[in-house]
C-alpha positions as CSV (number, residue, x, y, z in Angstrom):
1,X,-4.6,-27.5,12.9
2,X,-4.7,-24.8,15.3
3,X,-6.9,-22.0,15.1
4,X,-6.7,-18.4,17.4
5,X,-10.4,-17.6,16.0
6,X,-12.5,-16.1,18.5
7,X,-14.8,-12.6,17.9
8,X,-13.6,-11.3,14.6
9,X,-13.3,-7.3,14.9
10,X,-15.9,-5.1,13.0
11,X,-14.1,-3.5,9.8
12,X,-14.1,0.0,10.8
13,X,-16.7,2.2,13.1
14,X,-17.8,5.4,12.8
15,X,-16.1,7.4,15.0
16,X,-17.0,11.5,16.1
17,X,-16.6,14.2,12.9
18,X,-17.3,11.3,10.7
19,X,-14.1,10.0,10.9
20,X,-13.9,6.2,10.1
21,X,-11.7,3.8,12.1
22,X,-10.4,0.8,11.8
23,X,-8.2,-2.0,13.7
24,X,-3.9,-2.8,13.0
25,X,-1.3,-4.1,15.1
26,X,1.1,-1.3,15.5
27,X,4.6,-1.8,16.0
28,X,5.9,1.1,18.3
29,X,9.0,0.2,19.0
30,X,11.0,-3.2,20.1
31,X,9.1,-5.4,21.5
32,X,5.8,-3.1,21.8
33,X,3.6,-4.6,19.4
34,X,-0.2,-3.9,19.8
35,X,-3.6,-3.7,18.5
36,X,-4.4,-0.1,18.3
37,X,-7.5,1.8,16.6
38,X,-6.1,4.2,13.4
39,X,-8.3,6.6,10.9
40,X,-8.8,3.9,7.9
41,X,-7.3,5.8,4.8
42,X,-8.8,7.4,1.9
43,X,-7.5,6.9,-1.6
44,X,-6.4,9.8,-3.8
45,X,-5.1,9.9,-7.1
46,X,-3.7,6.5,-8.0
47,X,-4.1,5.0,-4.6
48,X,-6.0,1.7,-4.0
49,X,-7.5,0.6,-1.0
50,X,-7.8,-3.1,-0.3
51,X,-9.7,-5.2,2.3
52,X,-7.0,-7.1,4.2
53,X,-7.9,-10.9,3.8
54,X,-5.3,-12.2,5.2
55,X,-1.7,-11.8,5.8
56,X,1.4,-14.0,6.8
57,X,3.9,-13.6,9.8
58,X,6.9,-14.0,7.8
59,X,9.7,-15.3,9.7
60,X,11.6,-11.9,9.6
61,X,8.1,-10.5,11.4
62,X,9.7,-12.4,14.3
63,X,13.1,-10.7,15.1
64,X,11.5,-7.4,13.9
65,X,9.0,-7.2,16.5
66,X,11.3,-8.8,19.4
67,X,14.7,-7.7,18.4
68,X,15.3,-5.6,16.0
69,X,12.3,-3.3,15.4
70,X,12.1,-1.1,12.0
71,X,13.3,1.9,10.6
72,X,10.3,3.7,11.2
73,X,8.0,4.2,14.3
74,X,5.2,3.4,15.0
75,X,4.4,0.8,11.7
76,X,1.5,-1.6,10.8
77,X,3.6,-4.8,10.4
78,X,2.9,-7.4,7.8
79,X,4.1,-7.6,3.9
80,X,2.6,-11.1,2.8
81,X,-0.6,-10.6,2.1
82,X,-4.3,-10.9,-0.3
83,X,-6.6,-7.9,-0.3
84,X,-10.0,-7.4,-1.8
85,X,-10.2,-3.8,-3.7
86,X,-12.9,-1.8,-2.2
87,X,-12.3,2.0,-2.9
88,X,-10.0,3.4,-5.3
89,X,-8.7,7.5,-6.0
90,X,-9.1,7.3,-9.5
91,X,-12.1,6.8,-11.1
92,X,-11.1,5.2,-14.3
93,X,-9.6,2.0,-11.8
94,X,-14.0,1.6,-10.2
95,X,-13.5,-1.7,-12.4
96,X,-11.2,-3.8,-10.1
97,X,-13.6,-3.0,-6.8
98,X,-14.7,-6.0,-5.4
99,X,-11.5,-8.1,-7.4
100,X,-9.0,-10.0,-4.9
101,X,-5.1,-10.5,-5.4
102,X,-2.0,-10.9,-3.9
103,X,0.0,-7.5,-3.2
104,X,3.6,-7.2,-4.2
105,X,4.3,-5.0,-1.4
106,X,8.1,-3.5,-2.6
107,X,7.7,-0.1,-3.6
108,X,10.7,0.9,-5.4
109,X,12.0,4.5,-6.5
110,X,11.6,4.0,-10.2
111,X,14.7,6.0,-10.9
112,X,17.9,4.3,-9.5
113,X,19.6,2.4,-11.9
114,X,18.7,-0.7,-10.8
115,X,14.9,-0.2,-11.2
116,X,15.5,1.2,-15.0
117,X,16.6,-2.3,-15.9
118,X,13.9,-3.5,-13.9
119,X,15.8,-5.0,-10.5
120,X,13.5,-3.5,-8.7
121,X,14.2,-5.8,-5.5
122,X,17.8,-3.7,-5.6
123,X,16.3,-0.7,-5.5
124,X,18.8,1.8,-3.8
125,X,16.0,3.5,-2.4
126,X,12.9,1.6,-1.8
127,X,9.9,1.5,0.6
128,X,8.0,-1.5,1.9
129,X,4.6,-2.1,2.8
130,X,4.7,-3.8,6.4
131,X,8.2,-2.0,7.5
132,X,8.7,1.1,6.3
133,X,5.0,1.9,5.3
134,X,2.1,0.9,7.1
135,X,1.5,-3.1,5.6
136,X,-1.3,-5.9,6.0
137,X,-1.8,-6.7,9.6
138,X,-4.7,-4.4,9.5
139,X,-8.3,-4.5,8.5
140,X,-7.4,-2.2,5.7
141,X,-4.5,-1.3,3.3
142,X,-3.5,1.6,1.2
143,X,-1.5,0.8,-2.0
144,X,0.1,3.0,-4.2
145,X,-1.6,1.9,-7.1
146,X,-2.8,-0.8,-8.9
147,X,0.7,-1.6,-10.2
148,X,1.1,-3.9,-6.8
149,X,-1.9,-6.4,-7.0
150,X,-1.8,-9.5,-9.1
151,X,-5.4,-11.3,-9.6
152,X,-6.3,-14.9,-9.7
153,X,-8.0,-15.6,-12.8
154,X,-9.4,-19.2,-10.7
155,X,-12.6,-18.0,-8.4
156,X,-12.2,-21.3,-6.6
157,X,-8.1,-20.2,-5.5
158,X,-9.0,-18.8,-1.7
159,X,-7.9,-15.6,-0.4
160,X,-5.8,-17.0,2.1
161,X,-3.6,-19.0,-0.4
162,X,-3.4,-15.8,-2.1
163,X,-1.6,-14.6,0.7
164,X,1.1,-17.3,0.1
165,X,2.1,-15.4,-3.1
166,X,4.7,-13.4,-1.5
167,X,6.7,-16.4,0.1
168,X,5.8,-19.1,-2.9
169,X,7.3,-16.5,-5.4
170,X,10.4,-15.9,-3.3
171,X,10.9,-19.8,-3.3
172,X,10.7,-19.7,-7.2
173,X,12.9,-16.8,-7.9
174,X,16.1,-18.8,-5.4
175,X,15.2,-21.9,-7.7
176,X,15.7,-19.5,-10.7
177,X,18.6,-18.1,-9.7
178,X,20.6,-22.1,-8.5
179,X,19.4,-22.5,-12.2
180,X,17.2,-25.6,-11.5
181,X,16.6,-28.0,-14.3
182,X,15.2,-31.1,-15.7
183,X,16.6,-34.1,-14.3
184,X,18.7,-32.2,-11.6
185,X,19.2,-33.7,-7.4
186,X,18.0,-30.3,-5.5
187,X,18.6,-30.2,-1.9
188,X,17.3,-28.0,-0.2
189,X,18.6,-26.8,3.5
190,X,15.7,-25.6,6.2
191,X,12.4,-27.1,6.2
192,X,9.8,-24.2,6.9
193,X,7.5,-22.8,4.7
194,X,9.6,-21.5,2.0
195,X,11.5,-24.8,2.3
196,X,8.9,-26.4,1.3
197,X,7.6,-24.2,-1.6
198,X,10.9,-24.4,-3.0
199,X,10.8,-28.5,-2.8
200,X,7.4,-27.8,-4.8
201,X,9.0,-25.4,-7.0
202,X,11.9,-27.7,-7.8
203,X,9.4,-30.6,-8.9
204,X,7.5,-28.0,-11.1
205,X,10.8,-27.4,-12.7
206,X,11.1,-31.2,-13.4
207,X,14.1,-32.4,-10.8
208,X,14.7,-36.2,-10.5
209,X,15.4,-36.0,-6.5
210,X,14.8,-33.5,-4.2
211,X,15.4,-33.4,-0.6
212,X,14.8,-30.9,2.1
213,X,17.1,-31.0,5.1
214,X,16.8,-29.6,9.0
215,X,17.7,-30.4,12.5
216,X,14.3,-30.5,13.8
217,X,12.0,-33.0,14.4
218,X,8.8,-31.2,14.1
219,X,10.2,-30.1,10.4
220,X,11.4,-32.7,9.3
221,X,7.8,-34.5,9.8
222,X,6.1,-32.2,8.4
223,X,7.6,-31.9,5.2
224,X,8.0,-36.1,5.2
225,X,3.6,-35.6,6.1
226,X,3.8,-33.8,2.7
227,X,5.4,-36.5,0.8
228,X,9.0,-34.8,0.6
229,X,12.1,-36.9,1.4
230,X,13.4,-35.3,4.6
231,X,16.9,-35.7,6.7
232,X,17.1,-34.4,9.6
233,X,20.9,-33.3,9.9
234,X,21.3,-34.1,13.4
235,X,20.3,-38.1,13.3
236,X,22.1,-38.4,9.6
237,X,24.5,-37.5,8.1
238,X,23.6,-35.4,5.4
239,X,26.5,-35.9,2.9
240,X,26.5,-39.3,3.3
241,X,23.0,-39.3,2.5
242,X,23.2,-37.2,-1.0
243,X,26.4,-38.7,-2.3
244,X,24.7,-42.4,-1.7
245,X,21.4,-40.8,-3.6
246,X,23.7,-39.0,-6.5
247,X,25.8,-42.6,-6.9
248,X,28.7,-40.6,-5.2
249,X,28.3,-37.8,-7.4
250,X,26.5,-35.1,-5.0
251,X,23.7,-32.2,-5.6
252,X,23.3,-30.7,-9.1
253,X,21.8,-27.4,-6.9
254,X,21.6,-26.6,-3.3
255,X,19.8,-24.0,-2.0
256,X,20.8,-22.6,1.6
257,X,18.1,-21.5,3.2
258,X,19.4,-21.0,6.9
259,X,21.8,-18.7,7.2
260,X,24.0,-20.6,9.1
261,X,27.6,-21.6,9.5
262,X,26.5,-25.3,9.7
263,X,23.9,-24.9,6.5
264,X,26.5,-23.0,4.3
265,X,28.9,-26.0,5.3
266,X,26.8,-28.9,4.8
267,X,25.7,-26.8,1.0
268,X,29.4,-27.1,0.0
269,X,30.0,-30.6,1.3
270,X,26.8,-31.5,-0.4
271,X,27.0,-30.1,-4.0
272,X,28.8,-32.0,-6.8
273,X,32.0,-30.5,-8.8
274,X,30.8,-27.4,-11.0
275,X,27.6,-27.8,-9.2
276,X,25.4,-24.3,-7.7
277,X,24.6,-23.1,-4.2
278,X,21.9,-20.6,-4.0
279,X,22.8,-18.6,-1.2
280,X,19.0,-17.9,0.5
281,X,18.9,-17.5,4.5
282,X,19.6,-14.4,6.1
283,X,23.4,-14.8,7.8
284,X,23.7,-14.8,11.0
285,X,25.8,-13.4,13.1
286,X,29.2,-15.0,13.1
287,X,28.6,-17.0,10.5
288,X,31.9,-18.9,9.3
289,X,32.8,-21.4,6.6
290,X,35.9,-24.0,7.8
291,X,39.3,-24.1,5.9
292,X,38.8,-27.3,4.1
293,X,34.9,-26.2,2.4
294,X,36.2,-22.8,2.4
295,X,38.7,-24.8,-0.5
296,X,36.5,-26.9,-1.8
297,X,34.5,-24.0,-3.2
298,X,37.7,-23.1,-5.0
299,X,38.8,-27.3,-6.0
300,X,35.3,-27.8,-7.3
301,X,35.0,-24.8,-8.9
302,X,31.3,-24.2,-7.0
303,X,28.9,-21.1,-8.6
304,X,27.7,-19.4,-5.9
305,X,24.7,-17.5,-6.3
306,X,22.7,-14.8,-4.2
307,X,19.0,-14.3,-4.1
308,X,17.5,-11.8,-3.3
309,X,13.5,-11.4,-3.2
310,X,11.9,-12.0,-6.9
311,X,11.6,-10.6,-9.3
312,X,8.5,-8.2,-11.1
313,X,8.6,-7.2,-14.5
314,X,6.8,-8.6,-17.3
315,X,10.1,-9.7,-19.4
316,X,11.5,-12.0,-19.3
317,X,9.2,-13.8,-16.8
318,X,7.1,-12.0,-14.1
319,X,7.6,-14.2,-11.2
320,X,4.8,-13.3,-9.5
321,X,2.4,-13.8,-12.2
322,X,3.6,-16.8,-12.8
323,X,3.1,-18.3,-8.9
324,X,-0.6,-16.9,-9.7
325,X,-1.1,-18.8,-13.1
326,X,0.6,-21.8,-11.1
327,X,-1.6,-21.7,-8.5
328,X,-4.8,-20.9,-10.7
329,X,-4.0,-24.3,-13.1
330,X,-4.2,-26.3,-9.7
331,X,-0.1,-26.7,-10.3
332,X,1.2,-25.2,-7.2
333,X,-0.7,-25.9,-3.9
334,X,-0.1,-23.5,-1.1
335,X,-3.0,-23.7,1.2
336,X,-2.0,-27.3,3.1
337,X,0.8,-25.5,4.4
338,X,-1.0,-22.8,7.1
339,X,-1.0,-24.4,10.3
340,X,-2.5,-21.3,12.8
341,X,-4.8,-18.7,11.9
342,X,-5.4,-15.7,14.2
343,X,-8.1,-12.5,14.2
344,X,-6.2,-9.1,14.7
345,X,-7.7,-9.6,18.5
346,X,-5.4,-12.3,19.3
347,X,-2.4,-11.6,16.4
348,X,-0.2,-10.5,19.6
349,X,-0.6,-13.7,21.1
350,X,-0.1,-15.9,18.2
351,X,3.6,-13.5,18.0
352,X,4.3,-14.3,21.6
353,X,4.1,-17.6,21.2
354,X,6.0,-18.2,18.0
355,X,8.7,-16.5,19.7
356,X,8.3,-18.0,23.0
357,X,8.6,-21.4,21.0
358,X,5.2,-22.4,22.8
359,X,3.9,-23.9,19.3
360,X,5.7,-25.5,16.3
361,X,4.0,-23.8,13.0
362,X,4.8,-24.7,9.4
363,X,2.8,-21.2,8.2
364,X,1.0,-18.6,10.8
365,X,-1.6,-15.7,9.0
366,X,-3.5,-13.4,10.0
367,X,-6.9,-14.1,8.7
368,X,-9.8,-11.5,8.3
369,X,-12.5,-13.9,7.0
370,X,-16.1,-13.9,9.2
């Protein structure tokens, strides 16, 4: 376990005029990410402000900060993350000060067709705490209102697995959508944090076999030290592997969770006739499909599905409640997966050396506990 503790920053100071301060890495452009000092907000109306307890670097964070940047400038990153309420704009909400939950940080339009059936993750206008609004890399958070926070109902569930939620729901929602059940072979293609959620997921949901797959070593490992069955695509061969496991048969469900030509490949070549690929990782760029899988699709008739995010309201099944009341019966364990913890003091460092590849993580946060 690596830890990028050192002072932990004071949560706020009192600044000239009476004007209260407090710390957030900015992002101000590409690739100029820094800790800067910002007037800590004041809730009005409906608005809730949380104490940051911690927050995960979400492997989009990566590319955003480097490569990308955000549609807005400048932008407190971070959108996976557990806050404590501490001031609120509307009196009649005084009763959740002091309660801790995990923010759904998606704040849709409400009028768009898709949120009136409730798709809110389509919206066709949406904001986003963490990259379009200012998000939880910060001592301090507003929130729109209490709409966005989901409480544990376990006090022994920690704040930092709370700030799991976010990822360990979007895992879910991809099982939900390759329509997962009892007694199903689930591979699942990428090993990282979410990989490994979904592995979790996919036992929760009752599947005879499941196996995650990447082409590293230190992934592989990992989820193997967490009593998954792991390939590692490079040294096996992954098709070989499931057909021998299915008795020739191949994957009830695949979820692809890379991206990439060689994932999307391996997802057809790997799922049985009439089977499901849940199409998960972000494409990149150039990504192709050969001739012969590009047929297959069509030969064995393969569902192909798209996820996108999870999903929020109450009926049928809010997914995010339900990660919470998974975690809260001891169900769903979250917490053995953070690897690195950093202050806001040394968050840009931690950054740099994700990207630089310096360290091999499994999850990264940002952690505001003393």
């Amino acid at each position: 376990m690596n830890n990028y503790h050192f002072t932990l920053p004071k949560n706020g100071t009192e600044m000239d005029k009476g004007v209260i301060q407090m710390k957030a890495m900015r992002l101000h452009g590409i690739n100029q990410f820094t800790l800067n000092e910002v007037e800590k907000p004041v809730p009005k109306g409906s608005e809730i402000l949380v104490k940051v307890e911690a927050c995960g670097i979400c492997g989009s964070d990566i590319p955003r900060v480097y490569e990308l940047g955000t549609r807005v400038f400048p932008v407190t990153l971070g959108h996976e993350f557990s806050g404590t309420v501490v001031e609120v704009g509307d009196e009649e909400d005084r009763e959740l000060i002091g309660k801790t939950g995990a923010i759904f940080p998606l704040i849709p339009c409400l009028t768009c067709e898709c949120c009136l059936t409730g798709n809110y993750a389509q919206c066709k206008n949406y904001n986003y705490l963490g990259s379009r609004s200012d998000g939880g890399f910060a001592e301090y958070c507003l929130l729109p209102s209490k709409w966005h926070l989901v409480f544990s109902n376990n006090p022994n569930i920690s704040k930092e697995s709370l700030s799991l939620v976010e990822p360990a729901t979007v895992a879910q929602h991809a099982l939900r959508k390759g329509e997962v059940k009892a007694g199903d072979t689930v591979v699942i293609l990428g090993a990282g944090p979410i990989g490994i959620l979904m592995a979790r997921w996919a036992r929760l949901f009752g599947a005879k076999n499941v196996v995650v797959v990447d082409i590293t070593d230190e992934k592989v490992n990992f989820a193997k030290s967490r009593g998954l069955q792991a390939v590692h695509s490079l040294k096996e061969n992954c098709k070989e592997v499931i057909l021998h496991l299915t008795n020739g048969i191949g994957a009830d469900v695949v979820i692809e969770g890379t991206g990439t030509s060689n994932g999307i490949n391996t997802a057809v070549e790997c799922v049985r006739t009439f089977g499901s690929i849940a199409l998960l990782g972000n494409p990149h760029k150039d990504t192709t499909i050969s001739l012969a899988n590009h047929s297959d699709i069509l030969r064995k008739e393969i569902i192909l599905k798209g996820v996108w995010n999870s999903y929020y309201l109450d009926a049928p099944v809010n997914e995010w409640r339900y990660t919470v009341d998974m975690m809260d019966e001891g169900n769903l364990v979250v917490s053995d997966l953070i690897t690195h913890r950093s202050n806001l003091d040394h968050l840009g460092t931690l950054f740099d050396h994700i990207y630089e590849r310096k360290i091999s993580i499994c999850k990264a946060i940002y952690s505001n506990s003393k």
